[in-house]
C-alpha positions as CSV (number, residue, x, y, z in Angstrom):
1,X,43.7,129.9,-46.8
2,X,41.3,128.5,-49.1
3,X,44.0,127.6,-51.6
4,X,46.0,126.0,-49.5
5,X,43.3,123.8,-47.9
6,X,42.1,122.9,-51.6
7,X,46.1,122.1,-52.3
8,X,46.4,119.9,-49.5
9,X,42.7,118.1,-50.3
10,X,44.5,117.3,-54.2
11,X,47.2,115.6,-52.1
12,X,45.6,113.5,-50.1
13,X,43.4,112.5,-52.7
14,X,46.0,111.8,-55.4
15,X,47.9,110.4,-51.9
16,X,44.7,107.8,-51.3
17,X,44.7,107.0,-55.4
18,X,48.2,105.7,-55.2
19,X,48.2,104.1,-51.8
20,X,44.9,102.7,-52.8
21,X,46.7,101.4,-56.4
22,X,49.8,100.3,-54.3
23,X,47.0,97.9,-52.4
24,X,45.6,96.9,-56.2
25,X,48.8,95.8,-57.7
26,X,49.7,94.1,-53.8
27,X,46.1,92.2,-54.4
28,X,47.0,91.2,-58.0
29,X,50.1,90.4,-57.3
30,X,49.3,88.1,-54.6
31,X,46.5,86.6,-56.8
32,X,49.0,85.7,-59.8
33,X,51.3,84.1,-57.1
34,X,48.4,82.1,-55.6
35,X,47.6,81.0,-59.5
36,X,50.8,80.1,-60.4
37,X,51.2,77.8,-57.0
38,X,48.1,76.0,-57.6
39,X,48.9,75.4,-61.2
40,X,52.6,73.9,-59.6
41,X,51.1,72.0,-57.4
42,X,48.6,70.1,-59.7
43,X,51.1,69.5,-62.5
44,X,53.8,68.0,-59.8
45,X,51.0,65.7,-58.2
46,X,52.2,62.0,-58.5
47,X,50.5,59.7,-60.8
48,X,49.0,56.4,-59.7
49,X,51.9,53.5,-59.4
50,X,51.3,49.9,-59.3
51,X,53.5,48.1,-56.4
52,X,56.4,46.2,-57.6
53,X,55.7,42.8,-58.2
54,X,57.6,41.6,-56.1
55,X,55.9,43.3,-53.4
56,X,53.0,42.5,-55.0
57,X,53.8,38.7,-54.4
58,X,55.0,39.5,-51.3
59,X,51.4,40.9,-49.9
60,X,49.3,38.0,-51.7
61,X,50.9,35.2,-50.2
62,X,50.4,36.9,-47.0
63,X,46.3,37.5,-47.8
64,X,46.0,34.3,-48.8
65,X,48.2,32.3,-46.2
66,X,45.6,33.9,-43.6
67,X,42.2,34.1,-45.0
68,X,40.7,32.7,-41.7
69,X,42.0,36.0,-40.3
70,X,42.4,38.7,-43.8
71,X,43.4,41.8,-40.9
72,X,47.2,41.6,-40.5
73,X,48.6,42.7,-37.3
74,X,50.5,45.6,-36.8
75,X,53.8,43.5,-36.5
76,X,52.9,41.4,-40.0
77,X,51.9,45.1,-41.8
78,X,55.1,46.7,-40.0
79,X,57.5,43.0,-41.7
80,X,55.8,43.3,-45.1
81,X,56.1,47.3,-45.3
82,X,60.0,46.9,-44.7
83,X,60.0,43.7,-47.1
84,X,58.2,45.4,-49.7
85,X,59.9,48.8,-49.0
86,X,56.1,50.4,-48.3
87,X,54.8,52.3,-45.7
88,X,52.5,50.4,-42.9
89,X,50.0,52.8,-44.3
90,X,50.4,51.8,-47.5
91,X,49.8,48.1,-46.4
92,X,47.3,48.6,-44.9
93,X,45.4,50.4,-47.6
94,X,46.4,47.8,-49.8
95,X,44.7,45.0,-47.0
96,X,41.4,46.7,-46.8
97,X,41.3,47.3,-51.0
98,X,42.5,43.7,-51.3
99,X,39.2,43.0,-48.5
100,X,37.2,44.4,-50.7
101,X,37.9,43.5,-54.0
102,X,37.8,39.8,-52.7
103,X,34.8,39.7,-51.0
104,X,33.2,41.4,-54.1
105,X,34.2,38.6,-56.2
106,X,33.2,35.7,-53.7
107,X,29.8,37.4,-53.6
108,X,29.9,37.4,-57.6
109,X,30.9,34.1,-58.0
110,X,28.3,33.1,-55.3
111,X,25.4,34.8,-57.5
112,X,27.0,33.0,-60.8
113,X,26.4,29.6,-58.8
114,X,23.2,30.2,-57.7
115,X,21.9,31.4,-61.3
116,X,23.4,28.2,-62.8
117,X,21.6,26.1,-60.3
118,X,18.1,27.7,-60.9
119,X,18.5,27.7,-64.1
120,X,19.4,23.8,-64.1
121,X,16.8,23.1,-61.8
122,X,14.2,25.1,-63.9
123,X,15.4,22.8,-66.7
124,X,15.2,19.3,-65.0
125,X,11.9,20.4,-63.6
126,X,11.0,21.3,-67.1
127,X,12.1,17.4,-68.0
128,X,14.3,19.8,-70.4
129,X,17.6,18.3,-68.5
130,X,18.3,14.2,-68.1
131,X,19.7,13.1,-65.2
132,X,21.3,9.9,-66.9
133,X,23.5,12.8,-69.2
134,X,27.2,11.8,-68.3
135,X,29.2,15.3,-67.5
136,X,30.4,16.8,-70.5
137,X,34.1,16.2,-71.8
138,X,36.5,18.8,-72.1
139,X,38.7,18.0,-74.6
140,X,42.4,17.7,-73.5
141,X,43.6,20.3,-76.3
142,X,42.1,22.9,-73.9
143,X,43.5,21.7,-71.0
């Protein structure tokens, strides 16, 4: 009858409200979750750590010893990792930033130079320098 089919319409849709708010506080629940893992994860991220210095010491001498050839093999990375309790990864990351941060001082250094001689030969060219100047002293309390 018509009373029963309007009965049975107020179930299903007070049925569909409540499945539909189980499925809202399933969504916001999962979203609160997904917050509060994220906001874990960032506070527990490890800060930045220099090497020790021995293992500092460790990897220098090795850069230096072989500047001919600054790309360790994979045997010399795997030695110094163990020596300077590192990964091979870690090594090696610290090879390439060494690379770098050399090369960008050589090419500073080289730019220094090369201002210092125009300069100079701007001067003597100028007759603003002598050539029969004797190089300047440096005083031995700065030595």
């Amino acid at each position: 009858s018509k009373q029963c089919y309007q009965r049975r319409v107020r179930e299903a849709v007070v049925s569909t409200q409540s499945t539909g708010g189980i499925q809202l506080q399933i969504k916001e629940s999962i979203c609160q979750t997904i917050v509060l893992l994220k906001t874990k994860i960032f506070e527990t991220r490890r800060k930045r750590r220099n090497y020790a210095k021995t293992a500092n010491a460790y990897l220098n001498e090795a850069f230096y010893k072989n500047l001919q050839n600054p790309c360790p093999s994979e045997a010399l990375k795997e030695e110094l990792a163990l020596r300077c309790k590192l990964t091979p990864t870690q090594v090696n990351n610290w090879f390439c930033n060494k690379r770098l941060r050399y090369d960008s001082g050589l090419i500073k250094t080289n730019e220094q130079v090369k201002e210092l001689e125009d300069v100079l030969s701007l001067e003597f060219a100028n007759g603003q320098l002598d050539q029969s100047h004797e190089p300047m002293q440096i005083p031995s309390s700065h030595l």
